[in-house]
N, C-alpha and C positions, 0 to 999 in steps of 0.2 A: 525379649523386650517387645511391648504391645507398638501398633503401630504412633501413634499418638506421642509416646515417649519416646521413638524412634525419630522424628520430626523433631522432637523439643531438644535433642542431642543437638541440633545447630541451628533449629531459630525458637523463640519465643512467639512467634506469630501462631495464633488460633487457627487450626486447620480443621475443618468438618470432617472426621474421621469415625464411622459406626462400627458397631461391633461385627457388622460385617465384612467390612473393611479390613478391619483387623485381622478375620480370620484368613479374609482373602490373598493379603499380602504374603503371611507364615507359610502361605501353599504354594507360591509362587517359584518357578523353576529357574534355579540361580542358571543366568545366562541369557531366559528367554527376555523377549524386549518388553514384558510387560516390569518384570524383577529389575531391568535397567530402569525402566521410568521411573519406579519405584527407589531407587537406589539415589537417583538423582534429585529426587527431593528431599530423600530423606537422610544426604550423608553429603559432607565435603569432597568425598573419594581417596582415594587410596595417598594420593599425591599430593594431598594439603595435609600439614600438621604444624604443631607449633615448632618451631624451631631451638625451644628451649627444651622439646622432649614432652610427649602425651600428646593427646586428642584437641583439638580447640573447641572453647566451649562457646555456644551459644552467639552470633557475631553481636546482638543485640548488648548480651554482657560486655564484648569489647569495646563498643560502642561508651557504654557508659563507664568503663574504667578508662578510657581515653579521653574522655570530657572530663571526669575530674582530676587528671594529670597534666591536662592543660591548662586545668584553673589554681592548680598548684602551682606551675612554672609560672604563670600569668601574679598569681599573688610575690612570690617570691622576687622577682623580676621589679615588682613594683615597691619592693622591702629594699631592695637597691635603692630605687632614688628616695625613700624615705628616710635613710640614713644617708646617704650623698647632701639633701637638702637640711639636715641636720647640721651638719659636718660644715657648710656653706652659713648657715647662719651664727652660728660659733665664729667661723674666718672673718665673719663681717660684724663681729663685734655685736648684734643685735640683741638687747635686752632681752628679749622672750629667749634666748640660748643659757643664759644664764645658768648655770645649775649644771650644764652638759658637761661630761669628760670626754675631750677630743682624741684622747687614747682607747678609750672604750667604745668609740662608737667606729674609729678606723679595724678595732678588733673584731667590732658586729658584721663590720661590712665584707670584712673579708670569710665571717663565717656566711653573707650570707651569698656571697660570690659562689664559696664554693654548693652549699645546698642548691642553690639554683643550676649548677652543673648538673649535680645528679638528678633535678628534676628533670633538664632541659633532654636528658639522656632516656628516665623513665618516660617521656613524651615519646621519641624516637621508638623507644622499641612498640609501645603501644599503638605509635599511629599503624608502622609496618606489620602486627596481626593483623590488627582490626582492619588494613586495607587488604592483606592475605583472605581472610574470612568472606568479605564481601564480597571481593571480585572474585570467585570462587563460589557463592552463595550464588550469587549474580547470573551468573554465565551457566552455571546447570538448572536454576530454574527455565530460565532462557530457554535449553536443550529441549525441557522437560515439555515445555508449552509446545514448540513446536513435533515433537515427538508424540506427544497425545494426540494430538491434529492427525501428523499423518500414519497414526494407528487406527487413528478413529474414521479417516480414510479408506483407509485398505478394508477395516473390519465392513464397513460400509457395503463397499465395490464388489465384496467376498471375492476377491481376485487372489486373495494368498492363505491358506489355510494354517500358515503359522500366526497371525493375526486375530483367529480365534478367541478372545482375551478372559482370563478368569477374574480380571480386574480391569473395573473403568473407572477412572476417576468422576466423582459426583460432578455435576457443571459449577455448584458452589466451589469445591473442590478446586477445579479449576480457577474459577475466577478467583479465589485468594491466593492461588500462586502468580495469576496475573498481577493482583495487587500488592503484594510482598516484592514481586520484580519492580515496581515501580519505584515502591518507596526505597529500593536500593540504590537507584539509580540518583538518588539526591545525596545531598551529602550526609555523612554523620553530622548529627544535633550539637551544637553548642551551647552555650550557656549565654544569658544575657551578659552576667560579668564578665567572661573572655570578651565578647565581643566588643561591648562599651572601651574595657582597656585595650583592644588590639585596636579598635579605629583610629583611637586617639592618638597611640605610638604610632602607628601609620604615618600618622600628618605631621604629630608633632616630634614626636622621639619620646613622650614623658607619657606617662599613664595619666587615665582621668581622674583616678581616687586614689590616695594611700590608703594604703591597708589597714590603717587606725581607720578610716572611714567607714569603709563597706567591708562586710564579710562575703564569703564565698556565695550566700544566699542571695546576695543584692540586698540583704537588708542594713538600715544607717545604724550606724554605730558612732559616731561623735565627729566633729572637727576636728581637723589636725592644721594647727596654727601654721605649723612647718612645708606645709605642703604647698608648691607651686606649681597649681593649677595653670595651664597654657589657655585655661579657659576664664582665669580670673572671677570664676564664681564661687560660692560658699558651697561644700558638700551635698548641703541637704537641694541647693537647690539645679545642683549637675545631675542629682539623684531624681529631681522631676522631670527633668529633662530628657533624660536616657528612657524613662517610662513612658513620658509624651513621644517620643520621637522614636520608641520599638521598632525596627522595621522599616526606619527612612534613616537618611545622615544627620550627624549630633552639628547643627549648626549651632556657632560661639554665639 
């Protein structure tokens, strides 16, 4: 394996790698601390793996099958109170229910109880790789950075002739393992929709859309007559809202 696809085994980050690089790495004496540094960026290590058996791939890939398992639970979640607020307008006798079978929408609800379990579950395991990955991704670039340093030290000082190095990392090199450690250090990306519907349960207990609203995209897809809004406004216009206010609190 080239060195290049050796990095991309667990991150997707662009790394400046020449073909000299490449040859340099393949010559590298397993053990010596240039073959550690080397190892450290370029592998989870012996003691991280999935726990369901194989390699973990890419933390970026986790990254993004845990964002849209949360926007699953998150829709799901919100398919509860659109059949609860269903089921409430029916009890209340309300002509726009008219039409509705109070048998069949108790039988939705409980199918959709249980799919929400299994999503609430595939969330779980995905958040624990994806945080296995990072903080593991995390912590050896870490090593890595300061291990270049005090290689690059010693080779300096020539005070130790095992320091010698057949490989140095480019200073680009460098710095984008500086900047890869950064951006780990944030949280994994969310989605605008999780976020919109996680604030709102926060405060209110109810989501901002039903899921006849908005799709996973954030894009509008119709009114839902049924749907009570804690915010008492019409979909399309929580949906300017949530866009005006990106990034600050959804004020009612």
């Amino acid at each position: 394996m080239d060195a290049a696809r050796e990095v991309a085994s667990v991150s997707e980050f662009k790394f400046t790698l020449t073909d000299q690089d490449s040859k340099a790495v393949r010559g590298l004496r397993e053990g010596s601390a240039e073959h550690e540094l080397w190892k450290l960026v370029s592998s989870y290590g012996d003691g991280v793996k999935d726990p369901f058996g194989g390699p973990l791939p890419p933390f970026q890939y986790l990254e993004r099958a845990l964002l849209v398992a949360r926007d699953e639970e998150m829709r799901l979640a919100a398919c509860l109170f659109a059949i609860q607020d269903r089921i409430a307008a029916v009890r209340e006798g309300l002509p726009r229910a008219a039409g509705l079978d109070l048998a069949s929408l108790h039988a939705h609800l409980q199918n959709a109880h249980e799919e929400r379990q299994v999503a609430s579950a595939s969330v779980d395991v995905k958040l624990r790789l994806c945080s296995i990955a990072r903080s593991a991704r995390l912590e050896r670039l870490k090593t890595a950075i300061r291990m270049d340093n005090d290689l690059s030290n010693a080779e300096l000082d020539g005070t130790d002739s095992r320091f010698r190095r057949r490989w140095w990392p480019s200073p680009q090199f460098v710095v984008e393992m500086k900047n890869e450690a950064r951006e780990l250090e944030r949280p994994p990306p969310i989605s605008a929709f999780w976020l919109a519907q996680c604030f709102m349960m926060h405060f209110t207990k109810r989501p901002l859309f039903s899921p006849r609203e908005i799709d996973n995209s954030f894009d509008f897809v119709a009114e839902d007559e049924f749907h009570r809004c804690p915010l008492g406004k019409t979909a399309s216009q929580r949906l300017a809202l949530v866009i005006a206010n990106r990034g600050r609190e959804i004020e009612g």
